[in-house]
N, C-alpha and C positions, 0 to 999 in steps of 0.2 A: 504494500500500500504506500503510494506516495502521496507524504503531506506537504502544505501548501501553508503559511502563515500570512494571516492579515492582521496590518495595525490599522485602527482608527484613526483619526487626525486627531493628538490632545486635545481637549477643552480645559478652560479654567473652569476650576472648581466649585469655586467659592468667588470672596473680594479678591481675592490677590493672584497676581499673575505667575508666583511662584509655586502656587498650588493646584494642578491637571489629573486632570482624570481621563484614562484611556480604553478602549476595548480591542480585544482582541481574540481573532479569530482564527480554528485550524479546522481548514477542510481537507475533506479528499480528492480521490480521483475525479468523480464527478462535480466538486465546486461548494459542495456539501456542508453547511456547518457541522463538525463534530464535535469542538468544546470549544468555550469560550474563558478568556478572564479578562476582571474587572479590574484595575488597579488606581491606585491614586498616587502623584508623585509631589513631593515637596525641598527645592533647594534650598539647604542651609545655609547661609557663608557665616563669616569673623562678625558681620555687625549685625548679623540677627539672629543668633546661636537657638539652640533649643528650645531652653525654658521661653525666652523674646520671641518666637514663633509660635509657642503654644497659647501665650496670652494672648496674642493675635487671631488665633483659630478661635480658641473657649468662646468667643464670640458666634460663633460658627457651628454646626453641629458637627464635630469631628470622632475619628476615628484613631487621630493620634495620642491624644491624649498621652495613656498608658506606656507606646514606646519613648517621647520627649520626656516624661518625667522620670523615667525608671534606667534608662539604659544609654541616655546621650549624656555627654559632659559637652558643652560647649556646642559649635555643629557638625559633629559625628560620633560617631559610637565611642562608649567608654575603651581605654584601655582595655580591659579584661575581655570583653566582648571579644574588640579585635583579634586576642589571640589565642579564644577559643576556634574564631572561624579562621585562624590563620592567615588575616589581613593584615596592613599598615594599618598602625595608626598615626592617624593625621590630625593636627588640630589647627592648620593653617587656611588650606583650599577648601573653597565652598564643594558640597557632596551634596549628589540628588540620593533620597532614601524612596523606597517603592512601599508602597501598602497595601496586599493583595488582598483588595475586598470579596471578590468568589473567585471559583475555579470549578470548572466540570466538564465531564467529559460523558456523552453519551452513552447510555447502559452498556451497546453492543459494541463498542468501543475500549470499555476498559479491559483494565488487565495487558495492555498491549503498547504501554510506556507511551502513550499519546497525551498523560499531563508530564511527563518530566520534558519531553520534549518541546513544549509548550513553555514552561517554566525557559528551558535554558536558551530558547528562541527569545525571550520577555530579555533577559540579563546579557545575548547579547547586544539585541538592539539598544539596550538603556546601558552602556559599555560603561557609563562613567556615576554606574550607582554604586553607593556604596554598601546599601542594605537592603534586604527585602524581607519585609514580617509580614508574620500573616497573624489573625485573629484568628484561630480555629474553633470552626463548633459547623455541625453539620445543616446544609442549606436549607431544609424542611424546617426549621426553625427561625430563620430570620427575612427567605423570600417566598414569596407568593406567584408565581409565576402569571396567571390572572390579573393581577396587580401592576405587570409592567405594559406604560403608556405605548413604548415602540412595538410596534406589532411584528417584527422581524424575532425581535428578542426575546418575544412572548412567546410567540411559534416556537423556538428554539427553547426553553425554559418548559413548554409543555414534553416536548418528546424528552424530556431528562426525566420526567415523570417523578419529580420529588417528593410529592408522596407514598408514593407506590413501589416506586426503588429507592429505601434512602439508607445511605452511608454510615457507617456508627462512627464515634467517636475515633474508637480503637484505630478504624480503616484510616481513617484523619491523620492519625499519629502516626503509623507506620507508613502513608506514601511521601508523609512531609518530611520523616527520617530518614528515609531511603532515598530523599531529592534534595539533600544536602542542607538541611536545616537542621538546630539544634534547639531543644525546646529551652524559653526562658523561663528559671524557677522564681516564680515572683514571692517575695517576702508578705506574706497575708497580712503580720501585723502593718504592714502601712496604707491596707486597703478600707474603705470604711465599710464595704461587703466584697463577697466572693466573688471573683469573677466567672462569667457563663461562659470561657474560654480559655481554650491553651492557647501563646503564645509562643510562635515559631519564629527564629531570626534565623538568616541565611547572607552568604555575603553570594556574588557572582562566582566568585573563586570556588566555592563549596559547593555551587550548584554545577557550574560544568565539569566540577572534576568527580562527579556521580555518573557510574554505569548506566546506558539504558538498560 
């Protein structure tokens, strides 16, 4: 089977030009969608580090939240981080970080390495990110397929058929471990509830140097 990768054209996000949201598509032989992801991207540099970007979003309804306060010093990833995924670290040059809002891949499609190929298509198009997290918790829980406006998308979100085929947790964890991401152990006591998600970070490095 030969796959075919489509990017969207970015949109901003939100207010700020540094904050885009993209979609992306793999088809097949016939032009086909067979999975999509969702991401969102955000440039840090020296004068508007972390924490000064998240106060900017909080305004916003974001998704960053969680990683800008927990895992960034300045604008990129903590030391430690770095050299668990066996990156540089940098605290000089602005870094685009990726936020991978969903990911899936057609029932009859899995099993067949069509998300890591997806994923390392995403990292190297975005060559000059330095991070990719993902929120993890399974899609039967936060989308509605019904629910989306673009009727392309919606078509495409009903053949995933997420209620009727849905992914556990486990299955979460084991294709985000085995596609080059390492899970974040977050400290509870600084949370004021639990959160309804694992936390995966990934650098590019970590993601292409995974087996299909």
């Amino acid at each position: 089977m030969n796959l075919t990768i489509d990017f969207k054209k970015p949109e901003i996000a939100g207010a700020f030009d540094w904050q885009l949201c993209q979609e992306i598509n793999v088809k097949n032989d016939n032009g086909d969608i067979i999975a999509k992801a969702e991401i969102e991207l955000i440039t840090i540099n020296k004068h508007r580090d972390a924490l000064a970007s998240y106060t900017l979003l909080a305004n916003e309804d974001t998704d960053w939240e969680i990683p800008l306060n927990l895992y960034f010093k300045g604008q990129n990833l903590t030391q430690d981080l770095c050299e668990q995924l066996s990156i540089t670290h940098d605290t000089k040059k602005a870094k685009t970080h990726i936020l991978l809002e969903a990911i899936s891949v057609l029932p009859q499609y899995r099993k067949q390495a069509v998300g890591q190929y997806l994923l390392k298509e995403i990292v190297k198009h975005h060559e000059k990110a330095q991070s990719i997290t993902v929120l993890s918790m399974p899609m039967h829980q936060f989308l509605d397929a019904d629910e989306c406006e673009d009727e392309s998308i919606k078509t495409y979100y009903q053949a995933v058929d997420l209620q009727n085929i849905k992914v556990s947790s486990d299955e979460l964890v084991n294709f985000f471990t085995h596609s080059g991401f390492i899970e974040f152990d977050v400290d509870e006591s600084l949370l004021a509830e639990s959160l309804p998600y694992k936390i995966f970070v990934a650098s590019s490095k970590s993601i292409l140097n995974t087996p299909n």
